[in-house]
C-alpha positions as CSV (number, residue, x, y, z in Angstrom):
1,X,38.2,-26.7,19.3
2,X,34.9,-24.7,18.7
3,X,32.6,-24.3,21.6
4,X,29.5,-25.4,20.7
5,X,27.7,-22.1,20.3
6,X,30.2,-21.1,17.9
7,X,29.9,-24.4,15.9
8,X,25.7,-23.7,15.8
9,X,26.4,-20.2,14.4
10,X,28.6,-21.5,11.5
11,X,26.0,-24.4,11.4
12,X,22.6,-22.1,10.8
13,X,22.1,-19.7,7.7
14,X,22.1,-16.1,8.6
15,X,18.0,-16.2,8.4
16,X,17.5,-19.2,10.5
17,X,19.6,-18.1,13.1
18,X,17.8,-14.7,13.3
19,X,14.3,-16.6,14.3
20,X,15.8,-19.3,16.4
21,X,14.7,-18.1,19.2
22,X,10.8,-18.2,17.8
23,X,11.0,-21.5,17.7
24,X,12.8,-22.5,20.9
25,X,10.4,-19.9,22.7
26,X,7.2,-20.1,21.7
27,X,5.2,-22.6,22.1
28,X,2.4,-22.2,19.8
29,X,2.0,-20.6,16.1
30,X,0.6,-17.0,15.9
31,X,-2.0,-16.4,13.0
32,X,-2.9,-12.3,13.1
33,X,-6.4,-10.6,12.7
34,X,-7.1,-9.5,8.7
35,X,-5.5,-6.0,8.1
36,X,-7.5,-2.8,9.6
37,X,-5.4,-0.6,7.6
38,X,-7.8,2.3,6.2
39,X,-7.8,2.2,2.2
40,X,-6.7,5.6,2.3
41,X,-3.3,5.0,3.3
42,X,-2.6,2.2,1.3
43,X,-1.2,3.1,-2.8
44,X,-2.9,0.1,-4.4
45,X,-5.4,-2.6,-3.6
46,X,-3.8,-4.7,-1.1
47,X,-3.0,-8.3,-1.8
48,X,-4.0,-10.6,0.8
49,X,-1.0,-10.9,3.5
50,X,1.4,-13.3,3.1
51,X,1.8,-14.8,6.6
52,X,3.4,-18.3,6.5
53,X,1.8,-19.9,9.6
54,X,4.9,-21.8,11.1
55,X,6.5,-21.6,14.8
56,X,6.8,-18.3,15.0
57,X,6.2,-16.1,18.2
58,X,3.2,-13.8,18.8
59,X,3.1,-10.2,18.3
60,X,4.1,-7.5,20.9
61,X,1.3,-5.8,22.3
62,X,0.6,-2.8,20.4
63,X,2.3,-4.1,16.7
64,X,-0.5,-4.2,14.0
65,X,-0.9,-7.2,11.8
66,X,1.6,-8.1,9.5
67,X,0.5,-5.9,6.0
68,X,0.6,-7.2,2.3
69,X,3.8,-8.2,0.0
70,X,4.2,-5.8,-2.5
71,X,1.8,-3.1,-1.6
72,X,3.1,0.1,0.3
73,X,0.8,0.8,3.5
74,X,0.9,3.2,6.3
75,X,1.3,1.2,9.7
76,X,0.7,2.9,12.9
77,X,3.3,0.6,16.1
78,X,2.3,1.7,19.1
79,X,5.5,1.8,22.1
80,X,7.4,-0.8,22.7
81,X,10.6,-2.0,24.6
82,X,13.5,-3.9,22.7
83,X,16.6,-5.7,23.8
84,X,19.2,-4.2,20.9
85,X,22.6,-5.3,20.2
86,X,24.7,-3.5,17.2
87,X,27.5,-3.9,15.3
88,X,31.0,-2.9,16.4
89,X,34.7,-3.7,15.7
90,X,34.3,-6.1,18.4
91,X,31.2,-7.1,17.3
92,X,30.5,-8.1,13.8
93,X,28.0,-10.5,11.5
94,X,24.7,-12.3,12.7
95,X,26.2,-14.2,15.4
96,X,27.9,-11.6,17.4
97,X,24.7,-9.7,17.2
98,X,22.4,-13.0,17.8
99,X,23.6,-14.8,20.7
100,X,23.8,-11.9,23.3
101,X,20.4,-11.6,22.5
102,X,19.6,-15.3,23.3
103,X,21.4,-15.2,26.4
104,X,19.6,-12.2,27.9
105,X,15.7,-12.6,27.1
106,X,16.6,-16.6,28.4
107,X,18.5,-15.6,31.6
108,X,15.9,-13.3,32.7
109,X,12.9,-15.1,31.5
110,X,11.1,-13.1,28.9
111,X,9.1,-14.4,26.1
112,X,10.5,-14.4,22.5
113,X,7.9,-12.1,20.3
114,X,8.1,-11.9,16.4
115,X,9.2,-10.0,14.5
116,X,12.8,-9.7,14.6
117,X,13.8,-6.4,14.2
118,X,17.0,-5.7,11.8
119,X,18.7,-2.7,10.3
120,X,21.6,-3.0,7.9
121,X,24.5,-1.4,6.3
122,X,23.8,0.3,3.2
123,X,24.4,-1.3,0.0
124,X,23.0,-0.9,-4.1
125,X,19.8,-2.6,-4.7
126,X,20.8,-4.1,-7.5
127,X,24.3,-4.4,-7.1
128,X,26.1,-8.2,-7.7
129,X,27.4,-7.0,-3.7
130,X,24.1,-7.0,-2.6
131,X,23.4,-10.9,-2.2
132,X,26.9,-11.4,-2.2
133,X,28.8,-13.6,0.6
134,X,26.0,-13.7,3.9
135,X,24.0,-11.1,4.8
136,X,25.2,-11.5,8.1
137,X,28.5,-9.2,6.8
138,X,25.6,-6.5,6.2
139,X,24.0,-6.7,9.2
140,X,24.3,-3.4,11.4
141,X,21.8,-4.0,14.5
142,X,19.4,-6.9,15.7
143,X,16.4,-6.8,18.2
144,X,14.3,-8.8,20.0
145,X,11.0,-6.4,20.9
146,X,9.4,-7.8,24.4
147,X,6.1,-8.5,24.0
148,X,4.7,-5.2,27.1
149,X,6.4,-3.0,27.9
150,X,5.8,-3.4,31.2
151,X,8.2,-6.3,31.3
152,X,11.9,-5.5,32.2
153,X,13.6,-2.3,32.2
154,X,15.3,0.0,30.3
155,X,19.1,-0.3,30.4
156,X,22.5,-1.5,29.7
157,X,23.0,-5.7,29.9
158,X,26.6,-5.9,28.6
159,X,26.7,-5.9,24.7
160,X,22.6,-5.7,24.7
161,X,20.9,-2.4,25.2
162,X,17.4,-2.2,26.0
163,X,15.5,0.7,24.6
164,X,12.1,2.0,25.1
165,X,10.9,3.2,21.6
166,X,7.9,5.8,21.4
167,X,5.1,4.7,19.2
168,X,5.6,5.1,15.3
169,X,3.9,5.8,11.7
170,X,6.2,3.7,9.3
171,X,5.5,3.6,5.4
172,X,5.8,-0.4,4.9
173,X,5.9,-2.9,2.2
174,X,5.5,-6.6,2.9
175,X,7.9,-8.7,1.2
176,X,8.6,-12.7,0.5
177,X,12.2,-14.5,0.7
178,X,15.1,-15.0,2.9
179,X,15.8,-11.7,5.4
180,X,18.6,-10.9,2.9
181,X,20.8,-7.2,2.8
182,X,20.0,-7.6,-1.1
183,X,16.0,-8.1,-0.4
184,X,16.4,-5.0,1.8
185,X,18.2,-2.7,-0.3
186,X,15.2,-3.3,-3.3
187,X,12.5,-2.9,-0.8
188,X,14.0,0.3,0.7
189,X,14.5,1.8,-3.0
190,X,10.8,1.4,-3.8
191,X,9.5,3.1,-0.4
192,X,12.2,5.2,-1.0
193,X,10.3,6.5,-4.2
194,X,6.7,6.2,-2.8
195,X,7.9,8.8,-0.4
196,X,9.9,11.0,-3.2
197,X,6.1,10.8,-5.1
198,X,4.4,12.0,-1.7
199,X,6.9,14.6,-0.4
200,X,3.5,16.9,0.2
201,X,2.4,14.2,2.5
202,X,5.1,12.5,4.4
203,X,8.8,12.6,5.4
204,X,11.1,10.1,6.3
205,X,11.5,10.1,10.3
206,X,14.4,7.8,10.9
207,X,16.3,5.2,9.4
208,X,14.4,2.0,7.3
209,X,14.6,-1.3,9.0
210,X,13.5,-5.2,8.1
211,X,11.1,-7.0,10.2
212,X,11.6,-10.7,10.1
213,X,8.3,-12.9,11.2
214,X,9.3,-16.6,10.5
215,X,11.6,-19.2,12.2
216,X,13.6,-21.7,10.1
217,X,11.2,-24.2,10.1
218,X,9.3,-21.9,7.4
219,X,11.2,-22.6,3.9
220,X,13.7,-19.5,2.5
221,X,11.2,-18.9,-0.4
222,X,7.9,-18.6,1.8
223,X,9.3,-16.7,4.2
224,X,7.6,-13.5,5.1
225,X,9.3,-9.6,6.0
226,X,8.3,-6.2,5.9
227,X,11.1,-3.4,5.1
228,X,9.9,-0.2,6.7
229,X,10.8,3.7,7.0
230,X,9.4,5.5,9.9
231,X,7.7,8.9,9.0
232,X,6.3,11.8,9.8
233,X,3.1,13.4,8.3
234,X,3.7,17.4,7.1
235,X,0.8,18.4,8.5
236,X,1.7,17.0,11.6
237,X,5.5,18.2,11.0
238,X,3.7,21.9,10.2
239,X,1.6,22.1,13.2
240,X,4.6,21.2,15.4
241,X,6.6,24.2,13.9
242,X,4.2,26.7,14.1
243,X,3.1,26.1,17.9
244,X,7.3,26.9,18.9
């Protein structure tokens, strides 16, 4: 016989499992501040964002309003902690990576915060693999961000790691649809050439991830993401070199 958290995983697509948690958490919707992004940093005039209001969770502290589908921006995150679990031989697919998660922020009392931070394995944008079977076979590493960091501590909780990450510049395009491998792969090819067409500017600064915002009471189609690649300014990267 399945025990019942195993029968809710088979239960629940691979995006409404991933917000869950918003739901069960939070008890009222979040609706962000207009974007402050300068126009400078943006490649074309920005569409208006795309937030679905729904159950979801409020923003850490220090996460900037969610930016526009379609439209590459520059977003500036400032530090955060995150309960992370990742994939393993052990542990594999959305629920593996999922529940842990659950458990821990609900044993020990911490708030769920959108969005849900995901990374995945890599796959061809446009490949007939890409949307193929559940995303969940694609998925490489799920986390939950707290909403301070001055709640918790950093450390190992079994199969969830929690991580202090340093504040980050991440080129970012918002996007609309289920929190799909195949919807990252295409987002991640077009910042992928934004940053080939400004290699005088930026460079990449760590791997691309997909930031999920809405629970599963926000339909598949309205749903709202942003696929990001964190990077580095060459001046910045220049100055750095030259003071060593």
């Amino acid at each position: 016989m399945l025990k019942p958290e195993a029968t809710l995983v088979s239960l629940l697509s691979t995006s409404g499992l991933l917000m869950l948690a918003m739901a069960a958490c939070s008890p009222s919707p979040h609706t962000p501040a207009a974007s402050t992004q300068p126009p400078e940093t943006q490649t074309a005039s920005p569409a208006k964002p795309t937030w679905v209001a729904g159950p979801s969770a409020p923003l850490p502290q220090g996460f900037p309003p969610p930016g526009p589908v379609g439209t590459i921006i520059i977003k500036h995150y400032g530090p955060c902690r995150m309960a992370l679990t990742t994939s393993s031989s052990q542990r594999q697919g959305n629920g593996s990576l999922f529940m842990p998660l659950f458990r821990h922020i609900e044993s020990n009392h911490i708030a769920m915060s959108s969005p849900v931070v995901m990374t995945y394995h890599a796959v061809e944008p446009h490949s007939a693999a890409a949307d193929a079977g559940t995303p969940a076979e694609k998925i490489n590493s799920m986390a939950f961000v707290y909403q301070s960091t001055r709640i918790g501590h950093d450390g190992s909780f079994g199969p969830v790691q929690v991580k202090d990450v340093p504040a980050m510049t991440v080129a970012s395009i918002g996007v609309r649809g289920s929190y799909t491998a195949g919807r990252f792969a295409r987002a991640k090819a077009k910042l992928d050439a934004w940053l080939a067409a400004h290699a005088a500017e930026y460079r990449q600064d760590g791997p691309a991830r997909y930031l999920g915002y809405n629970s599963p009471f926000v339909l598949p189609f309205l749903r709202f993401g942003e696929v990001q690649i964190p990077v580095e300014p060459i001046a910045a990267a220049t100055t750095e070199t030259n003071s060593h």
